[in-house]
C-alpha positions as CSV (number, residue, x, y, z in Angstrom):
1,X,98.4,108.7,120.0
2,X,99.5,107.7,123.3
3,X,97.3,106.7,126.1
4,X,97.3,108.8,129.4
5,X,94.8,107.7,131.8
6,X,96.4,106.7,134.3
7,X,94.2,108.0,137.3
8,X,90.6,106.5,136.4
9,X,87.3,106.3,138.4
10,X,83.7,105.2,137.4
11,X,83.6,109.2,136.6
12,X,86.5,110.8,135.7
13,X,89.8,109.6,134.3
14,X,93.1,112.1,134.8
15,X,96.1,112.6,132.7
16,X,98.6,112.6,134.8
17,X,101.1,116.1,134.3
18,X,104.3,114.6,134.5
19,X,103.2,112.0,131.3
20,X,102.4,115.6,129.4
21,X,106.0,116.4,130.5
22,X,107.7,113.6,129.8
23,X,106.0,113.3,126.0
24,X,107.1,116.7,125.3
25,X,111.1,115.8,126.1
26,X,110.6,112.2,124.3
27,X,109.8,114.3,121.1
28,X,112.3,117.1,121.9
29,X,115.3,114.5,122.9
30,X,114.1,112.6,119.7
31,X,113.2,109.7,121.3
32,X,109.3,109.6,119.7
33,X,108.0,111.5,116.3
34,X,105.3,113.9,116.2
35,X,103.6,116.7,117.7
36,X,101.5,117.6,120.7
37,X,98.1,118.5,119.0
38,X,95.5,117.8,121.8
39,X,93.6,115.0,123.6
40,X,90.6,113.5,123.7
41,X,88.5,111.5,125.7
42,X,84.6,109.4,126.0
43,X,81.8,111.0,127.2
44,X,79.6,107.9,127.4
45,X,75.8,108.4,128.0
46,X,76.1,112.3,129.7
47,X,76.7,114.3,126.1
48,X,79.1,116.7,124.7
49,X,80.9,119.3,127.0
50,X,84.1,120.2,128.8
51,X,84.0,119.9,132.4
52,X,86.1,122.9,134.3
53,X,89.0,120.2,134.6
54,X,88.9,119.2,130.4
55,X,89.2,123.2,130.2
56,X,92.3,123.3,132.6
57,X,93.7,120.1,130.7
58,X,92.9,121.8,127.7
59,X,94.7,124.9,128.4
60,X,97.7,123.1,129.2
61,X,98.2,121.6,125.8
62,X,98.1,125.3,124.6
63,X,101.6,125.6,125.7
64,X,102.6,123.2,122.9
65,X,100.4,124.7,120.1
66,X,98.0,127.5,120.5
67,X,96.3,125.0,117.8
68,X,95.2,122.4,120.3
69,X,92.1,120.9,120.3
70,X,90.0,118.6,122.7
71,X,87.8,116.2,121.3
72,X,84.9,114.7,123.5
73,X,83.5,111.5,121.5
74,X,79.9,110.5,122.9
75,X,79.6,106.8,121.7
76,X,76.2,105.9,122.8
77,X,74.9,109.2,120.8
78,X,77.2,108.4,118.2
79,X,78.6,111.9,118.3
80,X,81.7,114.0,118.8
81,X,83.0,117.6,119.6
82,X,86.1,119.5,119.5
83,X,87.4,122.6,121.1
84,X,89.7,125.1,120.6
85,X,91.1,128.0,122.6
86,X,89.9,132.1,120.9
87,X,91.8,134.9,122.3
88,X,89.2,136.9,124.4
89,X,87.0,134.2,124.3
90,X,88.4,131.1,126.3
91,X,87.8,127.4,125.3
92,X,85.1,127.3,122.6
93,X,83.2,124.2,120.9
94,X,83.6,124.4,117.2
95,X,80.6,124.4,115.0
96,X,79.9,121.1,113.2
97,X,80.3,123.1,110.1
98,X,83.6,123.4,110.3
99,X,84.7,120.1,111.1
100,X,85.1,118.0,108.0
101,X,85.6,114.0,108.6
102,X,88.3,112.3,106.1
């Protein structure tokens, strides 16, 4: 995990493009293990969703994996999400049927 909010208000926190960048050559160069697999972020109070800018962050983790996911956690519901990116179908919530906690 590395943290990337960089750019936060009361309402919305950014992750900045050239930290993306700059994780992807770490693991490329070597410097860091691991993957690019997705991000996530709190929804606290206001429920499980992407805005339009988590779909546009979304969609530029696809370019790592077409695998990535976005997980919304809602703390004060005690609840989470994650999406995924379907061909012909865009940015998609998995059902909680499919999600299986380890």
């Amino acid at each position: 995990m590395i943290p990337g909010g960089t750019e936060i208000s009361e309402v919305s926190c950014a992750f900045p493009p050239d930290l993306l960048a700059r994780v992807a050559s770490d693991i490329v160069e070597g410097r860091i293990e691991g993957r690019i697999v997705g991000w996530y972020h709190s929804h606290p109070g206001i429920g499980l969703f992407l805005s339009q800018t988590d779909v546009q962050t979304h969609m530029q983790f696809c370019q790592f994996s077409p695998y990535a996911v976005s997980l919304v956690a809602e703390p004060k519901a005690e609840e989470f999400g994650v999406w995924i990116f379907e061909n012909g179908t865009g940015v998609v919530q998995l059902p909680s049927s499919l999600i299986h906690v380890i």
